[in-house]
C-alpha positions in Angstrom: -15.1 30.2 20.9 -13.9 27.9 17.6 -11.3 25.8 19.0 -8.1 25.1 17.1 -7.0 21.7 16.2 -3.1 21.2 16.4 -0.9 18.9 14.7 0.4 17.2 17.6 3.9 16.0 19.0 3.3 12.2 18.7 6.7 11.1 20.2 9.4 13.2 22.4 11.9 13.7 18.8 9.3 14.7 16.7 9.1 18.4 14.7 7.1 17.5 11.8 4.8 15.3 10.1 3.0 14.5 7.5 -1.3 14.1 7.8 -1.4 11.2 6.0 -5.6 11.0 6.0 -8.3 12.9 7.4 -11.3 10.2 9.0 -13.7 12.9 9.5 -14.8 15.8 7.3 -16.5 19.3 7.8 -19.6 19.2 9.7 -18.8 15.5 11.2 -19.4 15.8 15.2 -16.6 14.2 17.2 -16.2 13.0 21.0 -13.2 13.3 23.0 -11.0 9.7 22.6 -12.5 9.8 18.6 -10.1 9.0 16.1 -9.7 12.2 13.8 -7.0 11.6 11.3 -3.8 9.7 10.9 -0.4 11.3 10.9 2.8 9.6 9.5 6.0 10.6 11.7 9.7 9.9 10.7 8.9 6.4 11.7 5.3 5.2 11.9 1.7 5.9 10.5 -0.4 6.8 13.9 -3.5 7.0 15.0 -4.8 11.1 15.9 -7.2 11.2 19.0 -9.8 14.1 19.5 -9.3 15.6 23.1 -12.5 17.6 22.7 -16.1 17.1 22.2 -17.5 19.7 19.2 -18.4 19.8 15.4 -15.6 19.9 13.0 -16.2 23.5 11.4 -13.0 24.0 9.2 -10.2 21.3 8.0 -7.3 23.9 7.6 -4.6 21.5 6.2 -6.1 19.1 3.6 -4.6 15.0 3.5 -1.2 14.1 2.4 0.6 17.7 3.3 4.1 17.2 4.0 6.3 18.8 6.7 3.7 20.1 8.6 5.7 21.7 11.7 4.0 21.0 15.6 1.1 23.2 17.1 0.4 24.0 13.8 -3.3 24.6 13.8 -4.4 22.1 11.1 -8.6 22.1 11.9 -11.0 24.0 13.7 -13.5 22.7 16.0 -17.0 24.6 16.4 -18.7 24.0 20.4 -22.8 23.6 20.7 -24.1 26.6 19.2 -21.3 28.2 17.6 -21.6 27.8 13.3 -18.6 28.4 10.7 -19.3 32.5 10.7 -17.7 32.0 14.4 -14.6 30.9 12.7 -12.2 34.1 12.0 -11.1 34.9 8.6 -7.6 34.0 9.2 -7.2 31.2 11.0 -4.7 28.7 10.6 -2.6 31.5 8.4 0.6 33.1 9.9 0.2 37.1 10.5 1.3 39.1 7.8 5.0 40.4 8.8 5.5 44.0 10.2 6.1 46.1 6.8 5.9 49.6 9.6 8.9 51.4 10.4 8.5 49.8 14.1 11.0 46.9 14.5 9.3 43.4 14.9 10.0 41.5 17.5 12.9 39.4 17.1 12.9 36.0 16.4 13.5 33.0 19.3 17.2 32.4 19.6 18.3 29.2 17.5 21.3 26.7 19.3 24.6 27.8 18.6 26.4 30.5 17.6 23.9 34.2 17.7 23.2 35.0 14.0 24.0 38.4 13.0 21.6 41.6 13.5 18.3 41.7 10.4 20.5 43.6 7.7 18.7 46.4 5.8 18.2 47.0 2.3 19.9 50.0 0.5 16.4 52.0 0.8 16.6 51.1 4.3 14.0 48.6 4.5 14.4 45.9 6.6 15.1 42.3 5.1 13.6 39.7 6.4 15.0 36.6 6.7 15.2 33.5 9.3 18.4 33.5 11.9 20.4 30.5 10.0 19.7 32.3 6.6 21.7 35.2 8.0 24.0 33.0 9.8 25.0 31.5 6.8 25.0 34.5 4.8 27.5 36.0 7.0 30.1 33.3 7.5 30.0 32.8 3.5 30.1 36.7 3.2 26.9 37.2 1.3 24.6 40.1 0.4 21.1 39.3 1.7 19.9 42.3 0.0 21.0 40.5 -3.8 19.0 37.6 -2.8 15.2 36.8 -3.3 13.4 35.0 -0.4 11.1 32.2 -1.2 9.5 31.7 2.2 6.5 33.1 3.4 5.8 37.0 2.7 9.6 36.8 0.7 11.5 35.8 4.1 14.6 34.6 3.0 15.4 31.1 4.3 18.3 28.9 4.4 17.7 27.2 0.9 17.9 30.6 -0.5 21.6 31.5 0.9 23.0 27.5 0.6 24.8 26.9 -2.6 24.6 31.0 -3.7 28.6 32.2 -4.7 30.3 34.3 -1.8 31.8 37.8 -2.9 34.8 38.0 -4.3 35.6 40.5 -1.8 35.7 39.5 2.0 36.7 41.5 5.1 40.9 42.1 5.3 39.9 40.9 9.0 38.9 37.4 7.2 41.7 37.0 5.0 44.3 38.8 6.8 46.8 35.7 7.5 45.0 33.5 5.7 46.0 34.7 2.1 47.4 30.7 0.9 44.4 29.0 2.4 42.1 27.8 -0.1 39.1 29.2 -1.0 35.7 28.2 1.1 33.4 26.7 -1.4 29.8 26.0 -0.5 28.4 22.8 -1.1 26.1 22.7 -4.5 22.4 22.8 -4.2 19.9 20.5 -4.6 19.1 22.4 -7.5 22.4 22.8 -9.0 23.0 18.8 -8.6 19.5 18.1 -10.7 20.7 20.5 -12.8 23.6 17.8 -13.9 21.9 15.2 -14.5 18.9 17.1 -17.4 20.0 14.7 -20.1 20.2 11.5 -18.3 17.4 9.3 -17.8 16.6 8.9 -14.0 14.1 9.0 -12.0 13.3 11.4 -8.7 12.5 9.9 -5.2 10.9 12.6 -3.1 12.2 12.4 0.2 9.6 10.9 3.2 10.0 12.1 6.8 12.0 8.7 7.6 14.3 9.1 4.9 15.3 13.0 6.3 15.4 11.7 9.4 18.2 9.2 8.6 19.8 11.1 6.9 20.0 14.2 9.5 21.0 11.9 12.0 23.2 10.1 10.1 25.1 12.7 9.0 25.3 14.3 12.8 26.7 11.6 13.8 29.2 10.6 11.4 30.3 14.5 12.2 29.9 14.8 15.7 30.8 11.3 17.4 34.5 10.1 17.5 34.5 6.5 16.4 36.8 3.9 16.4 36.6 0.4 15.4 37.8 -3.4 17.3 37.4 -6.1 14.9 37.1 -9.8 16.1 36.7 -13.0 14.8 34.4 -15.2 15.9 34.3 -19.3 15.9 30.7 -20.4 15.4 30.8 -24.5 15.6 30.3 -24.7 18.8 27.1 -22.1 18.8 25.7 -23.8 15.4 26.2 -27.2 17.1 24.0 -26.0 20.2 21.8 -24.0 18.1 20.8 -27.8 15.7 20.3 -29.4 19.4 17.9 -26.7 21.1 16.0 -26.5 17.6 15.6 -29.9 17.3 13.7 -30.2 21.1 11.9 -27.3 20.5 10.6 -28.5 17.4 7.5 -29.8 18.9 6.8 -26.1 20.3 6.9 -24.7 16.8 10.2 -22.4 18.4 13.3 -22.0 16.1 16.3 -20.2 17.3 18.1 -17.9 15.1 21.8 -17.0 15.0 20.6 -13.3 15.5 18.5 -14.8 18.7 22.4 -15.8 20.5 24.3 -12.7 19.2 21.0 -10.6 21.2 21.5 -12.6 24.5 25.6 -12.6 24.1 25.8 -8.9 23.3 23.2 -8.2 26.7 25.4 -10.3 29.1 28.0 -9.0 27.8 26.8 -5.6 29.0 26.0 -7.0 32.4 29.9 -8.3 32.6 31.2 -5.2 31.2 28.8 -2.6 33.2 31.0 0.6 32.4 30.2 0.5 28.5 26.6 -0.1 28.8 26.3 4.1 28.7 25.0 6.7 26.5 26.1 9.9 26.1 23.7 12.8 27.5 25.8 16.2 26.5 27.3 17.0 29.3 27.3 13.8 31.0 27.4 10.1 30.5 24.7 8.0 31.9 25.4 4.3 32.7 22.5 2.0 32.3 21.5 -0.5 34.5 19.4 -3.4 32.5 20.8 -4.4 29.2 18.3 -2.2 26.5 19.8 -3.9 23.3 18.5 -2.1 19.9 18.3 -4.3 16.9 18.5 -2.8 13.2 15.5 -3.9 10.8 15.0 -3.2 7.5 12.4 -2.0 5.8 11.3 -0.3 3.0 12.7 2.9 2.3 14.6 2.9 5.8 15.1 0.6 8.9 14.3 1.0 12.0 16.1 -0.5 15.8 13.2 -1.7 17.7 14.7 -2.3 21.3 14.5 -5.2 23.4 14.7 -3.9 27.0 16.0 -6.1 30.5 17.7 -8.7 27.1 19.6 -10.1 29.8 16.7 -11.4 32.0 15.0 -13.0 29.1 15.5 -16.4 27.6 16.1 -17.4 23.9 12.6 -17.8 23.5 11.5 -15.1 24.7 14.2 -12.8 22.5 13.6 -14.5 19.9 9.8 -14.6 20.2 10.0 -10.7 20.9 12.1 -9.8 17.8 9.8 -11.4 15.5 6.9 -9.4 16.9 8.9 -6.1 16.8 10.4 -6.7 13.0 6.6 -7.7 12.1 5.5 -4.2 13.1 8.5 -2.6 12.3 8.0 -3.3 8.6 4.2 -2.8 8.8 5.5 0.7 10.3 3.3 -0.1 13.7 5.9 0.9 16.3 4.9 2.8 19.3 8.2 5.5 20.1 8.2 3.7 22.9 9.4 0.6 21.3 12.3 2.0 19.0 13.6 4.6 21.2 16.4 4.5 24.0 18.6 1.3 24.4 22.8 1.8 25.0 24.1 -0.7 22.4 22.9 -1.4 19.0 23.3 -4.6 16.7 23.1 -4.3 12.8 23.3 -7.6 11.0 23.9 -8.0 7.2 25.6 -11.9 7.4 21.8 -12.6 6.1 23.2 -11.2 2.9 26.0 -12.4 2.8 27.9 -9.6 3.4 31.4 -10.9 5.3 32.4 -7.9 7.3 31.7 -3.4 7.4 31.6 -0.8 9.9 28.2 0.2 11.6 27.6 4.1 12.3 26.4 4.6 15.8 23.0 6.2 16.7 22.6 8.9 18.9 22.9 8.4 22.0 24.0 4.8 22.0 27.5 4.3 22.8 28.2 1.5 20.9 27.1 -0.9 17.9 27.9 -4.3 16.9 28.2 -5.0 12.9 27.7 -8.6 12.6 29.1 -10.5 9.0 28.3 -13.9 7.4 29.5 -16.9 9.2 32.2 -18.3 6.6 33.7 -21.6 6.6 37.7 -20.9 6.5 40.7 -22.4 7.3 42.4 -22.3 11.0 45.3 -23.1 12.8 43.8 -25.4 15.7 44.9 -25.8 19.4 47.2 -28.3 18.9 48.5 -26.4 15.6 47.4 -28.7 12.5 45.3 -27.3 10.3 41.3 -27.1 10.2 38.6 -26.0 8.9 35.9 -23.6 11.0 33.1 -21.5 10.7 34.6 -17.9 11.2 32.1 -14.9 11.6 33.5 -11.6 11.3 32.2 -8.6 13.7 33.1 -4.9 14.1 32.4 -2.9 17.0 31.7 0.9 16.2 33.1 3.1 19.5 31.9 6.3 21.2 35.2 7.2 22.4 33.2 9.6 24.2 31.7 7.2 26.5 33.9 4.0 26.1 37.8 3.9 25.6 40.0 1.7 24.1 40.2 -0.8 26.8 37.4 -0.9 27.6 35.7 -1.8 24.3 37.9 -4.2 23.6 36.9 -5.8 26.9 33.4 -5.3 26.0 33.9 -7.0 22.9 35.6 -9.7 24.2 32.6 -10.7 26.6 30.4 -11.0 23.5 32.9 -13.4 21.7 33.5 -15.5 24.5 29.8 -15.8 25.3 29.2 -16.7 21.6 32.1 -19.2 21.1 30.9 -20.8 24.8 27.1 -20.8 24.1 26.0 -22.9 26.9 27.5 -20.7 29.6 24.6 -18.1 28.3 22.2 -20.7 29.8 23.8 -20.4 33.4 
């Protein structure tokens, strides 16, 4: 029996993708470990293995499709003596829906709140559309039977019901008690946004899967995580002055040290002294990590990505700094494994390179904390002895789960990293 080719969950987060390039074609025989196609993620371009041996009889979804969701069938392979007639008419398309007067089965529950039973149209038909189109339609008060569906077979899905105007009247239950709160208006469509902008010259950048997937996450957790913020200052003289020795004997090895290399290592002992914030947060619990997993932020184009450096604290310089390079190589090459940019407790985004002098990070899920790291300044300071001097003052702000890590205790976090950065040569203990 034709076997159906899946597009395939290529790391533990991922819902869709994009097949980026088919490497076989109709009628190519394949082996199982043969590389098939490539499929781009929110984060990387990888490689798609065959798990069966057979003859590629149908190539359902053709290259560069967008958004294509997981286990959907995407190619069909053919066994020893079966032939394309074997393949059924409609595979690889979703069943037509149930126009009867039998009720079809229900859709699977979505997280959250239960969305409203399928309305009916006035002839008593049933509409059809998806359980956040008619959880949406009901809290905005809408009339699913007024609106078209562009989904398949006419379902009506949630870019149909976002942005449409709610009736002018609600339920007295809705408004009784509420009659001087303002009204609820729904945020404008994508559409009606565009719409603004028809005489101005501008261009349209279609979104990739890496650019959704920032900004869904992004936008979760600027919602959904409590921050607050501990700023420092930190004294960089001493570190620089360290830094201009090591470099100079390492020379020979071809090894320079970066700034970025001793914020890595001061941030992972740091963790090590201050074992209570290295944690994530896990829903209903908070799990507290034992090795310091330090993410880093790298840009790229279009996006960035925090490739992690796991057990930081065991490492040397060299080794961090030798590692980072490799990872930020691949990270901009978009070569990642999953492996290599997920998990981690603390993150570490660095913009001093540009010369920006201080800004709050937003944290990413599940991490419970994240270090923004400014441009190391040369300003004037009030020295030990009070006289006045000159030093080299970097800026930082540390971005709080108060979920996971209170007051204190980030401010105790924070300052283990500063006194491991102003003390460099304690790091090397």
């Amino acid at each position: 029996m034709p076997t159906e080719i899946l597009m395939p969950a290529l790391s533990p987060t991922m819902e869709e993708g994009t097949l980026a390039k088919w490497l076989v074609k109709e009628g190519d025989t394949v082996s199982s470990g043969d590389i098939i196609a490539e499929i781009e993620t929110d984060k990387a371009t990888m490689e798609f293995e065959a798990v069966d041996e057979g003859t590629i009889g149908k190539i359902i979804i053709t290259e560069g499709t967008e958004g294509i969701k997981v286990n959907t069938p995407i190619a069909v392979l053919l066994e020893e003596g079966e032939s394309e007639t074997d393949i059924p008419a409609k595979t690889g398309q979703k069943p037509p829906q149930n126009t009867s007067s039998e009720t079809p089965p229900a859709p699977a529950p979505e997280p959250g709140p239960r969305a409203p039973a399928a309305p009916k149209s006035d002839s008593g038909d049933r509409i059809f559309a998806s359980p956040l189109a008619r959880r949406i339609a009901a809290q905005n008060n809408l009339d699913l039977g007024q609106i078209k569906g562009s989904g398949p077979h006419g379902r009506i899905i949630r870019a149909d019901v976002e942005g449409t105007p709610t009736q002018a009247a609600a339920p007295a239950s809705a408004t009784q008690g509420r009659a001087d709160a303002p009204p609820s208006i729904p945020p404008a469509s994508s559409g009606q946004i565009a719409k603004t902008y028809t005489d101005r010259p501008h261009k349209e950048v279609p979104l990739d899967g890496m650019r959704k997937t920032i900004a869904a996450r992004l936008t979760e957790a600027k919602q959904q995580i409590p921050h607050f913020y501990l700023r420092r200052d930190i004294q960089l003289d001493a570190l620089l002055k360290f830094r201009a020795d090591l470099n100079a004997q390492l020379d020979a090895r071809g090894i320079k040290l970066s700034v970025n290399d001793f914020i890595i290592k001061a941030c992972a002992l740091a963790l090590q002294q201050v074992p209570a914030a290295n944690a994530v947060w896990a829903g209903d619990r908070i799990l507290q990590l034992t090795p310091s997993d330090v993410a880093v932020a790298v840009a790229i184009e279009g996006g960035l990505f925090t490739p992690v450096l796991k057990d930081a604290e065991k490492k040397t310089l060299t080794t961090l700094s030798a590692e980072m390079k490799d990872l930020a190589a691949r990270a901009r090459d978009r070569k990642l494994g999953p492996h290599e940019y997920q998990g981690g407790s603390f993150a570490i985004s660095n913009l001093g390179m540009f010369g920006v002098e201080n800004f709050d990070a937003v944290i990413n899920p599940p991490h419970g904390a994240i270090l923004a790291v400014g441009a190391g300044i040369k300003k004037p300071v009030v020295g030990p002895d009070g006289d006045l001097t000159a030093a080299t003052i970097m800026s930082v702000t540390l971005s709080v789960d108060h979920r996971v890590i209170d007051g204190a205790l980030g401010a105790e976090l924070l300052a283990a990293i500063k006194e491991n950065l102003e003390n460099p040569m304690v790091m090397l203990a």
